[in-house]
CHARMM internal coordinates of N, CA and C (Angstrom, degrees):
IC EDIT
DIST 1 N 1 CA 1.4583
DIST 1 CA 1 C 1.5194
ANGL 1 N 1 CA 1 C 111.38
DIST 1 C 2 N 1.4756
ANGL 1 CA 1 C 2 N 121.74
DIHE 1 N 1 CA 1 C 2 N -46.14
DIST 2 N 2 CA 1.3964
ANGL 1 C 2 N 2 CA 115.97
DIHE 1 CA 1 C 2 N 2 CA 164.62
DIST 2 CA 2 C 1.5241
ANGL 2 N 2 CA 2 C 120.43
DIHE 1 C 2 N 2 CA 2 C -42.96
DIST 2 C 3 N 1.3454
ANGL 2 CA 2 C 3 N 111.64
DIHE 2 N 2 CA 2 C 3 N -56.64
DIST 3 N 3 CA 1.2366
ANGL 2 C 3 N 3 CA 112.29
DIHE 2 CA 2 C 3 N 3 CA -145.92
DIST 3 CA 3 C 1.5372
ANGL 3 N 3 CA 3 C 90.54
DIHE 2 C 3 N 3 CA 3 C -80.40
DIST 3 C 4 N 1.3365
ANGL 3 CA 3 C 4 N 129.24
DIHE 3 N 3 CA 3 C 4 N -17.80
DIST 4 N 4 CA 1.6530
ANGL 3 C 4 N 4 CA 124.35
DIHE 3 CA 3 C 4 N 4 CA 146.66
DIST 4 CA 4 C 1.0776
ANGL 4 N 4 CA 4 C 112.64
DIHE 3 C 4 N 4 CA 4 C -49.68
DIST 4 C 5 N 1.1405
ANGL 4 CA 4 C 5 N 139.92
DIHE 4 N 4 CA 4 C 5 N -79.80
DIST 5 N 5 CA 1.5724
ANGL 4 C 5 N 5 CA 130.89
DIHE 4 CA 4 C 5 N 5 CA -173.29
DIST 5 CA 5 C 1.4437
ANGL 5 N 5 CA 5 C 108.77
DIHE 4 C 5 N 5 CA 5 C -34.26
DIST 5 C 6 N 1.5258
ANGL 5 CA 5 C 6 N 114.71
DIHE 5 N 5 CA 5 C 6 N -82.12
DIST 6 N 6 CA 1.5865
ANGL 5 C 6 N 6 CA 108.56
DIHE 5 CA 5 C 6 N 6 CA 168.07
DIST 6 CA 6 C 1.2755
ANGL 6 N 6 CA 6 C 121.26
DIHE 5 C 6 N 6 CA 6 C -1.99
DIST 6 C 7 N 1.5073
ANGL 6 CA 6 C 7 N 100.84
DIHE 6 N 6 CA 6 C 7 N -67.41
DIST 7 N 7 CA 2.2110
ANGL 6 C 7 N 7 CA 94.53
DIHE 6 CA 6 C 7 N 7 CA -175.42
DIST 7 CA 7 C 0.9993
ANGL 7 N 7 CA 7 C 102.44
DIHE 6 C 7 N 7 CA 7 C -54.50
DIST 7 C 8 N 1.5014
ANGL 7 CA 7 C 8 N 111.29
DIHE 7 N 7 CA 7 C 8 N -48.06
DIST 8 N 8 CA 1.7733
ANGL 7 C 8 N 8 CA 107.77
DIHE 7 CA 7 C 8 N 8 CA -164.83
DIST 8 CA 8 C 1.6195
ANGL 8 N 8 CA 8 C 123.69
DIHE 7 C 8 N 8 CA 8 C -62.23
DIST 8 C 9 N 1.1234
ANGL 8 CA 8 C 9 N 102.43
DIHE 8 N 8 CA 8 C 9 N -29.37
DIST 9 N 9 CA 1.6849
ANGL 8 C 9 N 9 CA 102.87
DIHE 8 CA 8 C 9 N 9 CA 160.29
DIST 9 CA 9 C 1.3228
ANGL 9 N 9 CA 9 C 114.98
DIHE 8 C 9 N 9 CA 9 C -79.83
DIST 9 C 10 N 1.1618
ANGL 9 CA 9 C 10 N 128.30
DIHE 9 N 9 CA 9 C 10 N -26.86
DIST 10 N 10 CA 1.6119
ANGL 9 C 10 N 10 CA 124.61
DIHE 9 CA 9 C 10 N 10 CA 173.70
DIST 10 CA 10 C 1.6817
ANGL 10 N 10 CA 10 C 104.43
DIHE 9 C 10 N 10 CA 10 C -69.56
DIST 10 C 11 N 1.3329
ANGL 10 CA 10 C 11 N 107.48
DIHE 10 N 10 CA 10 C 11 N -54.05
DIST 11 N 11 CA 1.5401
ANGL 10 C 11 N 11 CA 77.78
DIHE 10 CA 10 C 11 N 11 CA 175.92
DIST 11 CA 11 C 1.6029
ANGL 11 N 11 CA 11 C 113.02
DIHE 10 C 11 N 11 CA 11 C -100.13
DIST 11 C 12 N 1.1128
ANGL 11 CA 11 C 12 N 125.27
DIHE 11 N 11 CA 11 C 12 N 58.01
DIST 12 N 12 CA 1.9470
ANGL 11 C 12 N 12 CA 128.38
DIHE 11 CA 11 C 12 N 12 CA 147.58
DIST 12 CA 12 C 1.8100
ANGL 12 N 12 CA 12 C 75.34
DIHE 11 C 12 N 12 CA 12 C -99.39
DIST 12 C 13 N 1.3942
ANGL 12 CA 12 C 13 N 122.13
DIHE 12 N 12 CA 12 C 13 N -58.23
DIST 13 N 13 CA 1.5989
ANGL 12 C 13 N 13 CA 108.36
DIHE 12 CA 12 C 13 N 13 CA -139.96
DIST 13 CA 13 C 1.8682
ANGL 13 N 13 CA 13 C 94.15
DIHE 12 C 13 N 13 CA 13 C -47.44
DIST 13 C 14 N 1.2367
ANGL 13 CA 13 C 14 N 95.93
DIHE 13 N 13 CA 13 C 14 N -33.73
DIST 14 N 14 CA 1.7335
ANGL 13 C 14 N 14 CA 97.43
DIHE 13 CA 13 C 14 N 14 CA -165.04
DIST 14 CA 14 C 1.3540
ANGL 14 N 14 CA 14 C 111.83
DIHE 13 C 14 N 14 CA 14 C -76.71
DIST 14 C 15 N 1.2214
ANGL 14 CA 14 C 15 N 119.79
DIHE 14 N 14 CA 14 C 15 N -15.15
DIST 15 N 15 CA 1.4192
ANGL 14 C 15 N 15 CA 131.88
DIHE 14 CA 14 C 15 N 15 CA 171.90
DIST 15 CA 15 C 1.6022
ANGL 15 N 15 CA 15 C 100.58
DIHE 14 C 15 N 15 CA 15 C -67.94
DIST 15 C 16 N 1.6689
ANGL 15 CA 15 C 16 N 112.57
DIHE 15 N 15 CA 15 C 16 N -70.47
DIST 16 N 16 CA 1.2575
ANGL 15 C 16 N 16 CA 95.94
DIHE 15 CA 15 C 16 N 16 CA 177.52
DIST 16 CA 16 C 1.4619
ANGL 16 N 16 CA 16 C 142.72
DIHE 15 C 16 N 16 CA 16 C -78.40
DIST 16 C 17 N 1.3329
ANGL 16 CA 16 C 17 N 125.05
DIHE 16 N 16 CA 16 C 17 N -0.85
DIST 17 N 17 CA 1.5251
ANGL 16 C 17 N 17 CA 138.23
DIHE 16 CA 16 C 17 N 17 CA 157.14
DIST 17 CA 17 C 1.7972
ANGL 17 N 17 CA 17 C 95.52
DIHE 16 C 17 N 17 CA 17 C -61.49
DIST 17 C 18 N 1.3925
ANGL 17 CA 17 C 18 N 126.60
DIHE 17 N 17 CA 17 C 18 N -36.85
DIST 18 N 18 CA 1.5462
ANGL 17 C 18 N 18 CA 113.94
DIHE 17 CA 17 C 18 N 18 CA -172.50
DIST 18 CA 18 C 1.8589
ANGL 18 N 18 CA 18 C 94.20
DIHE 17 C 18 N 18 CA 18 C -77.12
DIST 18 C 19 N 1.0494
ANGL 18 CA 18 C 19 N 123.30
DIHE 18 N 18 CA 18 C 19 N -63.10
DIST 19 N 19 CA 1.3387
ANGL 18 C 19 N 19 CA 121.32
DIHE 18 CA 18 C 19 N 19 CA 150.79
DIST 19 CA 19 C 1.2351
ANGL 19 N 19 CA 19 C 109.79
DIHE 18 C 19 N 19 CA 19 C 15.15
DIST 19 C 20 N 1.0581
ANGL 19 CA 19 C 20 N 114.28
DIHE 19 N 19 CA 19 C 20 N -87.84
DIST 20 N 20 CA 1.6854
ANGL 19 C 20 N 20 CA 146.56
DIHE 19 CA 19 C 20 N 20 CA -145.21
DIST 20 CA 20 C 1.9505
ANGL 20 N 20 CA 20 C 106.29
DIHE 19 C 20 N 20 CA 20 C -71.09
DIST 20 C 21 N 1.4815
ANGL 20 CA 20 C 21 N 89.05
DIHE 20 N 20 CA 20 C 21 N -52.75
DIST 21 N 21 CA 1.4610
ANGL 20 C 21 N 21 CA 116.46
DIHE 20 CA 20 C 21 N 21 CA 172.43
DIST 21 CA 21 C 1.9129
ANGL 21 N 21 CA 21 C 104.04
DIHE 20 C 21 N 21 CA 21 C -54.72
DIST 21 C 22 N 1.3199
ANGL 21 CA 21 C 22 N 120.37
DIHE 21 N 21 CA 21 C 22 N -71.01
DIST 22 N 22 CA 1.5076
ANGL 21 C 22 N 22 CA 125.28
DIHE 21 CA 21 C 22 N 22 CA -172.90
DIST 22 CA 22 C 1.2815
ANGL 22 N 22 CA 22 C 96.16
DIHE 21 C 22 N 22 CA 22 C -51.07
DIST 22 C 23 N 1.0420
ANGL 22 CA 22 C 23 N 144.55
DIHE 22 N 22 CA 22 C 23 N -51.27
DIST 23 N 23 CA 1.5301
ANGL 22 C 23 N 23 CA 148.88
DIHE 22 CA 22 C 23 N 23 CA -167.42
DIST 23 CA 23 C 1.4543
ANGL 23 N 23 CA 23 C 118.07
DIHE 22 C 23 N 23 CA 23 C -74.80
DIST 23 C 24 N 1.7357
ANGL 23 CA 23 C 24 N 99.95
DIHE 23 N 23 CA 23 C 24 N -16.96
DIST 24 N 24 CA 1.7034
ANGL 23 C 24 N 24 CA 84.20
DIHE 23 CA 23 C 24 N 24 CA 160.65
DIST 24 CA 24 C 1.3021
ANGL 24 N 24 CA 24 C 108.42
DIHE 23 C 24 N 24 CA 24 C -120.54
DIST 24 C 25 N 1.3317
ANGL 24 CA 24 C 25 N 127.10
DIHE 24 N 24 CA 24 C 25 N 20.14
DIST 25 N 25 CA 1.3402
ANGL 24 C 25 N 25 CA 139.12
DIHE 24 CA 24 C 25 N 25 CA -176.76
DIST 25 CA 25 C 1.7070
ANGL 25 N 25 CA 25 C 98.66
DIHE 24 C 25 N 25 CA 25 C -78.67
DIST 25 C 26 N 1.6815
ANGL 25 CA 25 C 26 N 91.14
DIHE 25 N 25 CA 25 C 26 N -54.03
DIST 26 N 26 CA 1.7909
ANGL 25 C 26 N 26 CA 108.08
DIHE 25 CA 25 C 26 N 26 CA 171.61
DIST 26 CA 26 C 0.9877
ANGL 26 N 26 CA 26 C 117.55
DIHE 25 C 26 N 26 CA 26 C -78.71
DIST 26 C 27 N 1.1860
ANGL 26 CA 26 C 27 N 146.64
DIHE 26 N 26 CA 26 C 27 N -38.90
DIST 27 N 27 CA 1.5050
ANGL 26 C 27 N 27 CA 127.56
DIHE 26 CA 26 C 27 N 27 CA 160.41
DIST 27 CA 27 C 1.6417
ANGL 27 N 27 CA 27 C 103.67
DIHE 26 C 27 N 27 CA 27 C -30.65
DIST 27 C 28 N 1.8538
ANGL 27 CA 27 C 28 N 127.39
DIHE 27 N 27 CA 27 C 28 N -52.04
DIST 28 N 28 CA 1.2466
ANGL 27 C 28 N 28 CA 112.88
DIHE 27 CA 27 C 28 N 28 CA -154.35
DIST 28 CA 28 C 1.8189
ANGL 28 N 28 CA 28 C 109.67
DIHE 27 C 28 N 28 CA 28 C -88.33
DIST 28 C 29 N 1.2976
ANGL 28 CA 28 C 29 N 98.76
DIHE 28 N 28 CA 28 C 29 N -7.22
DIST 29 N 29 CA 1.0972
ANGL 28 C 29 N 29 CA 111.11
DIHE 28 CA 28 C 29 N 29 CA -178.56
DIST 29 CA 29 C 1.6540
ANGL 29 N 29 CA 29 C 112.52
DIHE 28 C 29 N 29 CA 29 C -72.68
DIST 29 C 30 N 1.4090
ANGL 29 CA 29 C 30 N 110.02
DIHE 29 N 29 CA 29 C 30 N -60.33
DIST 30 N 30 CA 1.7864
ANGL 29 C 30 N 30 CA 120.31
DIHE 29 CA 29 C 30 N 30 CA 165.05
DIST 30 CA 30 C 1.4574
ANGL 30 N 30 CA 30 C 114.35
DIHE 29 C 30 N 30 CA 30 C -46.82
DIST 30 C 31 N 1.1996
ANGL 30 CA 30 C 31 N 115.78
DIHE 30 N 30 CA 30 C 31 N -28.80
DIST 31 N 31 CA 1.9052
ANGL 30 C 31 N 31 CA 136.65
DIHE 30 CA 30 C 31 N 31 CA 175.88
DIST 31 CA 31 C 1.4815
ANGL 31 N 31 CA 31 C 93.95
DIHE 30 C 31 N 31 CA 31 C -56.12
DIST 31 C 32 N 1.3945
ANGL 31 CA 31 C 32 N 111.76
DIHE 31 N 31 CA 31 C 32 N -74.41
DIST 32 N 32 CA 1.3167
ANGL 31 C 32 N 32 CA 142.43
DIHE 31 CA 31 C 32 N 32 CA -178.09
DIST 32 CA 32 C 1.2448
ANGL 32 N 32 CA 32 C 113.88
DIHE 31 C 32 N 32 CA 32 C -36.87
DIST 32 C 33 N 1.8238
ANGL 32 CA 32 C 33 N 120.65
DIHE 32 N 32 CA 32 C 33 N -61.18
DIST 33 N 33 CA 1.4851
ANGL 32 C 33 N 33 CA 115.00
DIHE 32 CA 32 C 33 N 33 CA -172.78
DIST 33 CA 33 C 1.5364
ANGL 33 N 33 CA 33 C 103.73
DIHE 32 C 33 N 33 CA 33 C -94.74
DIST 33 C 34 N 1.5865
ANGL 33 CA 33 C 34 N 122.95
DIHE 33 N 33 CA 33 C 34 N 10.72
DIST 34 N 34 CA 1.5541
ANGL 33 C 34 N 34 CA 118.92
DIHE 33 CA 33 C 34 N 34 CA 166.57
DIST 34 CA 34 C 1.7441
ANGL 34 N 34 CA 34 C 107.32
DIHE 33 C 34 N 34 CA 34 C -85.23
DIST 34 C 35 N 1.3071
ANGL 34 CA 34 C 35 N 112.61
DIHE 34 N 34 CA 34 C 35 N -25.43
DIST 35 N 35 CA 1.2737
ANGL 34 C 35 N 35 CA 121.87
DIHE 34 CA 34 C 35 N 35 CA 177.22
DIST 35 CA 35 C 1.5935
ANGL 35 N 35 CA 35 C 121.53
DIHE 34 C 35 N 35 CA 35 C -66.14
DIST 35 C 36 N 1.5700
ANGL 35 CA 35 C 36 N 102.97
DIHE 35 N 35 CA 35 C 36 N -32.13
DIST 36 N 36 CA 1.6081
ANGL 35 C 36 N 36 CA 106.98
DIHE 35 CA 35 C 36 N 36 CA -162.98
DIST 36 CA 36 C 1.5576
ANGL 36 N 36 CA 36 C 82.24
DIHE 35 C 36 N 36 CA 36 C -102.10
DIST 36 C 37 N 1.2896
ANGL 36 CA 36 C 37 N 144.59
DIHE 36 N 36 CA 36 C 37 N -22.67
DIST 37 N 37 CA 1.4313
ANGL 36 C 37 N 37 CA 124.28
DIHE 36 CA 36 C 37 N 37 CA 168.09
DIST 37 CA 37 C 1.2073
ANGL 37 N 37 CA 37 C 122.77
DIHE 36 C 37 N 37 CA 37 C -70.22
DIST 37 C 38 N 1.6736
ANGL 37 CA 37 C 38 N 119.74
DIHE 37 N 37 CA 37 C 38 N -22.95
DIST 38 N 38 CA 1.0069
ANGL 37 C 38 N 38 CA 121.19
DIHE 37 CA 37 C 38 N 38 CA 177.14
DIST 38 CA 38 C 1.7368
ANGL 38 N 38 CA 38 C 115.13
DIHE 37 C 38 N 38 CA 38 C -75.22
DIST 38 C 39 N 1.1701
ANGL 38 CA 38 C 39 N 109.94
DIHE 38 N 38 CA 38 C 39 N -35.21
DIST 39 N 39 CA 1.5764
ANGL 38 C 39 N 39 CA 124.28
DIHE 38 CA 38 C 39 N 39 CA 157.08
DIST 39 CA 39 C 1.1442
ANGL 39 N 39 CA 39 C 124.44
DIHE 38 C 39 N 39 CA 39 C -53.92
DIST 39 C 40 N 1.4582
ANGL 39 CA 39 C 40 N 120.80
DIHE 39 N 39 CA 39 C 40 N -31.17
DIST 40 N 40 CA 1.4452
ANGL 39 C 40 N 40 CA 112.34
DIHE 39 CA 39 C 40 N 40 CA -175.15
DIST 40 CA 40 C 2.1988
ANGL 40 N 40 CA 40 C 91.49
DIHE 39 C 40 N 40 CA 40 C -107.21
DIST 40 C 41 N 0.4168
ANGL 40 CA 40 C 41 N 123.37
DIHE 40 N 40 CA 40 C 41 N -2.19
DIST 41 N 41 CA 1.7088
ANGL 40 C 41 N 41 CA 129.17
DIHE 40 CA 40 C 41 N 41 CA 167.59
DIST 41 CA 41 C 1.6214
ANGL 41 N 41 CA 41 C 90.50
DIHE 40 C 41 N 41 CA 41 C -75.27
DIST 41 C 42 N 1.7976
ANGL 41 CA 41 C 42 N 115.67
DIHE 41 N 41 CA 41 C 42 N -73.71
DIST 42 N 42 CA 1.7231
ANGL 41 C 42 N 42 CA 71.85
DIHE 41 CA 41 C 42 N 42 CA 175.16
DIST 42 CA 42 C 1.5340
ANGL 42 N 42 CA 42 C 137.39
DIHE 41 C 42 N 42 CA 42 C -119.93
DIST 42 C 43 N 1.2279
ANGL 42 CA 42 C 43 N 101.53
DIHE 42 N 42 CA 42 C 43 N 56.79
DIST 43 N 43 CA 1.4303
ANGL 42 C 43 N 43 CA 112.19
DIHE 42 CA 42 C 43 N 43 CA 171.72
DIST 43 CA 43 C 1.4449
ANGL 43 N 43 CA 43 C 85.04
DIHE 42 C 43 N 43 CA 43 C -107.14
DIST 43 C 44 N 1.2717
ANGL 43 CA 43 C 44 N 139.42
DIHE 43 N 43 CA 43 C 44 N 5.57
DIST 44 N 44 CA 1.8829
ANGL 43 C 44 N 44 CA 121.13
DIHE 43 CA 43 C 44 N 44 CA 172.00
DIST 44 CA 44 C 1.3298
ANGL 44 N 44 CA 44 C 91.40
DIHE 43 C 44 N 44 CA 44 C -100.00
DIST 44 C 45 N 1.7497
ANGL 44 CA 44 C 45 N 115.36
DIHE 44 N 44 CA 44 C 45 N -36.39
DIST 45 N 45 CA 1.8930
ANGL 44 C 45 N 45 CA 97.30
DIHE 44 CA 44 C 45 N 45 CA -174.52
DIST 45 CA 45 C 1.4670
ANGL 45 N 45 CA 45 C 118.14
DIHE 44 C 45 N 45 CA 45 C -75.18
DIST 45 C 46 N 1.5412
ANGL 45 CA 45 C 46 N 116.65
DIHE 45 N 45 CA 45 C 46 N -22.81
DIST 46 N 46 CA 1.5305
ANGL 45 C 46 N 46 CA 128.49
DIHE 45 CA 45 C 46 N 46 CA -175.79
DIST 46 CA 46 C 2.0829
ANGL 46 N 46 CA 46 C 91.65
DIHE 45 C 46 N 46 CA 46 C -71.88
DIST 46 C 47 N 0.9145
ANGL 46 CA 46 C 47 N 106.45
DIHE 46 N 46 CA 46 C 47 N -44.79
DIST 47 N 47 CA 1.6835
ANGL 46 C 47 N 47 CA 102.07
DIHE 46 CA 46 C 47 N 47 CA 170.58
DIST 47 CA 47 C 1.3052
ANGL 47 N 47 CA 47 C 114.31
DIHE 46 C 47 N 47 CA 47 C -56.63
DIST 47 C 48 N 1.5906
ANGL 47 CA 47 C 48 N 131.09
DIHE 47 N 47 CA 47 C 48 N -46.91
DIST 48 N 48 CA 1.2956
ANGL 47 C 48 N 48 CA 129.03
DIHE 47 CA 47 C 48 N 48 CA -152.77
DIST 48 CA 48 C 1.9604
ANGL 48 N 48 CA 48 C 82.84
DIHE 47 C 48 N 48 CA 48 C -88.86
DIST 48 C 49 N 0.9436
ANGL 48 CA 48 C 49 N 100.31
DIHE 48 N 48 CA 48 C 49 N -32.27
DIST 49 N 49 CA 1.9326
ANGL 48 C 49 N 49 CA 86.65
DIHE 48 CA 48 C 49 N 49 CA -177.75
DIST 49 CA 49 C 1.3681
ANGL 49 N 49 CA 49 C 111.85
DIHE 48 C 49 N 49 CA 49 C -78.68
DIST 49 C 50 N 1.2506
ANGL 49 CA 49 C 50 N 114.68
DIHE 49 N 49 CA 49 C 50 N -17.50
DIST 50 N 50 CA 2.2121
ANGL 49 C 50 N 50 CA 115.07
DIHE 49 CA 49 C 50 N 50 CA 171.58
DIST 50 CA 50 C 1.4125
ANGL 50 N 50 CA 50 C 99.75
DIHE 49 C 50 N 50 CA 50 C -76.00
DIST 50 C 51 N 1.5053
ANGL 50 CA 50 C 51 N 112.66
DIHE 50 N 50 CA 50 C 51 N -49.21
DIST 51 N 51 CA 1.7348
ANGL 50 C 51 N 51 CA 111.65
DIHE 50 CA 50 C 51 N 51 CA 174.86
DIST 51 CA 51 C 1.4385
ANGL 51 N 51 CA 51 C 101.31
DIHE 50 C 51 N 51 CA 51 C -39.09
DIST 51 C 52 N 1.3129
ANGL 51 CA 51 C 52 N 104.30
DIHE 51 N 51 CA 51 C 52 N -92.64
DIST 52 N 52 CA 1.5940
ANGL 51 C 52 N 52 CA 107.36
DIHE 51 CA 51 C 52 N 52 CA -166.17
DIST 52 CA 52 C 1.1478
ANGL 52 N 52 CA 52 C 123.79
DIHE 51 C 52 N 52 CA 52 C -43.64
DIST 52 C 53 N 1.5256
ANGL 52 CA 52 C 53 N 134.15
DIHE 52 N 52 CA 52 C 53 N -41.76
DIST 53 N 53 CA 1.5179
ANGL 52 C 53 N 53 CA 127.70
DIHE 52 CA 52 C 53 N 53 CA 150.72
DIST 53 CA 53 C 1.3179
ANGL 53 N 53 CA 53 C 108.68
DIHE 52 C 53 N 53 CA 53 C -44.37
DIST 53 C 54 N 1.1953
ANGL 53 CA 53 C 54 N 163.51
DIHE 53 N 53 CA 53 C 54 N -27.85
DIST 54 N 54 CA 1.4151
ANGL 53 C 54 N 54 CA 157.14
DIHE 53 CA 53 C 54 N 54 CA -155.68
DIST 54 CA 54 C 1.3837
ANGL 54 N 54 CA 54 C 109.87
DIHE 53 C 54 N 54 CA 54 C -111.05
DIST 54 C 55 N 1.2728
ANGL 54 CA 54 C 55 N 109.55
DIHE 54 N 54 CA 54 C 55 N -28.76
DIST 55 N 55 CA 1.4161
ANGL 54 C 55 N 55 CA 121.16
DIHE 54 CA 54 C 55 N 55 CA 155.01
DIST 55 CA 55 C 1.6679
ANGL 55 N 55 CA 55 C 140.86
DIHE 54 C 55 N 55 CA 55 C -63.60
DIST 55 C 56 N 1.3705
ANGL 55 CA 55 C 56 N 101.27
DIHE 55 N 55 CA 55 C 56 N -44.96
DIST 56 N 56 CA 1.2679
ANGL 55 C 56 N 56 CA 126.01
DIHE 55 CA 55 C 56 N 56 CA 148.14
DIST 56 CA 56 C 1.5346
ANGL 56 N 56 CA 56 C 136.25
DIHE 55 C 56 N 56 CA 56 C -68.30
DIST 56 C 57 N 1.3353
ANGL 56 CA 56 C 57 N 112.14
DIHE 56 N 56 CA 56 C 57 N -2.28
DIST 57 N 57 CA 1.6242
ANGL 56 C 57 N 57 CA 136.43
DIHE 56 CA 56 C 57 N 57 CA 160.25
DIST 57 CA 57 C 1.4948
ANGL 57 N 57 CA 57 C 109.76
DIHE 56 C 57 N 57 CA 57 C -92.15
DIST 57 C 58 N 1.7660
ANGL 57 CA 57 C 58 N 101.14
DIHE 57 N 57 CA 57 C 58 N -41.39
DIST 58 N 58 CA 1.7504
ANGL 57 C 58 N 58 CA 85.44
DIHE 57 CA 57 C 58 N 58 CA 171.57
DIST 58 CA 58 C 1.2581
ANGL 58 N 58 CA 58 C 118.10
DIHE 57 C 58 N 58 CA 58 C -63.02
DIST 58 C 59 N 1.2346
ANGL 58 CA 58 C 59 N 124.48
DIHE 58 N 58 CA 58 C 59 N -44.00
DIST 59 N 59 CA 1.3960
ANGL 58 C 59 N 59 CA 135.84
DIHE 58 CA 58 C 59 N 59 CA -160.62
DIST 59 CA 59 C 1.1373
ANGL 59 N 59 CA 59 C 101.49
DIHE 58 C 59 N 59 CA 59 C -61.43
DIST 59 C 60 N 1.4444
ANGL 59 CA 59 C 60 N 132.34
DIHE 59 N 59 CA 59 C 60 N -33.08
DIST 60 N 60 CA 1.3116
ANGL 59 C 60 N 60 CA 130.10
DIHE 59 CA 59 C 60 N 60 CA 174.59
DIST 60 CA 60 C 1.9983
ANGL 60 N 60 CA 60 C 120.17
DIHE 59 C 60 N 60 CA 60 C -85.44
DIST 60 C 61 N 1.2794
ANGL 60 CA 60 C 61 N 118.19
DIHE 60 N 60 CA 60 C 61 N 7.94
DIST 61 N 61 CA 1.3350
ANGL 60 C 61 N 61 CA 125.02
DIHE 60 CA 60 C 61 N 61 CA 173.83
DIST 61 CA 61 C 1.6434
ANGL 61 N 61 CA 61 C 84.77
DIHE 60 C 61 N 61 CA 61 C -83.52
DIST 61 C 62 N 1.3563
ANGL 61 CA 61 C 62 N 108.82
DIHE 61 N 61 CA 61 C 62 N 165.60
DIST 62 N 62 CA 1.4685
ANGL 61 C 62 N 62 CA 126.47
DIHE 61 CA 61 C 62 N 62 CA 146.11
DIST 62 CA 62 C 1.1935
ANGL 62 N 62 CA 62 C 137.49
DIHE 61 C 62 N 62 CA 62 C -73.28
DIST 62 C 63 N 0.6310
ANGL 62 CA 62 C 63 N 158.29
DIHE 62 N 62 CA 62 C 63 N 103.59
DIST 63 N 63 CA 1.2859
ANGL 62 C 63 N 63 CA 131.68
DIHE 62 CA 62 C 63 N 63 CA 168.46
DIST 63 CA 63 C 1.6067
ANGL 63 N 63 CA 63 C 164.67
DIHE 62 C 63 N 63 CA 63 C -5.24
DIST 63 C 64 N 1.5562
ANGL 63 CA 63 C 64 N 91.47
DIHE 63 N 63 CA 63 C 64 N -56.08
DIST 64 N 64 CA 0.9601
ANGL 63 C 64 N 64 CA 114.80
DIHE 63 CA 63 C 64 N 64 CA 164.64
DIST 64 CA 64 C 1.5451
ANGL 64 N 64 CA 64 C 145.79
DIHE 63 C 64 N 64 CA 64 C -68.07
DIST 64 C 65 N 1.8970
ANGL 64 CA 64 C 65 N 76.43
DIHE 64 N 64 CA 64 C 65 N 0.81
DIST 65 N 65 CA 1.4269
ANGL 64 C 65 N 65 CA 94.93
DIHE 64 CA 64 C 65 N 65 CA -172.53
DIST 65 CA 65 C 1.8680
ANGL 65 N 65 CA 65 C 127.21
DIHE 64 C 65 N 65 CA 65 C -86.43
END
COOR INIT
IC SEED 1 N 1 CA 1 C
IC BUILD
């Protein structure tokens, strides 16, 4: 009967060290995809300001040219 218990606390302990592990895996993971949204927020505004400068260069060609 001991040496049952024993396992059985050896594997909760291992249950909760995996626990412990997923939860900071995801913490770095949510870290991770707050970072690349924040990157792509402004690599879309650094785009929308080359657009509109590039736009505003056409407008200034002629036409006719």
């Amino acid at each position: 009967m001991n040496t049952e218990l024993e396992t059985l606390e050896a594997k909760i302990d291992q249950v909760v060290a995996l626990v412990h592990q997923l939860r900071a895996e995801n913490e770095v993971l949510k870290n991770q995809m707050a970072a690349a949204e924040a990157e792509r927020l402004h690599l879309r505004q650094t785009m929308t300001t080359a657009r509109e400068r590039l736009e505003g260069l056409m407008d200034k060609i002629p036409e006719d040219v």
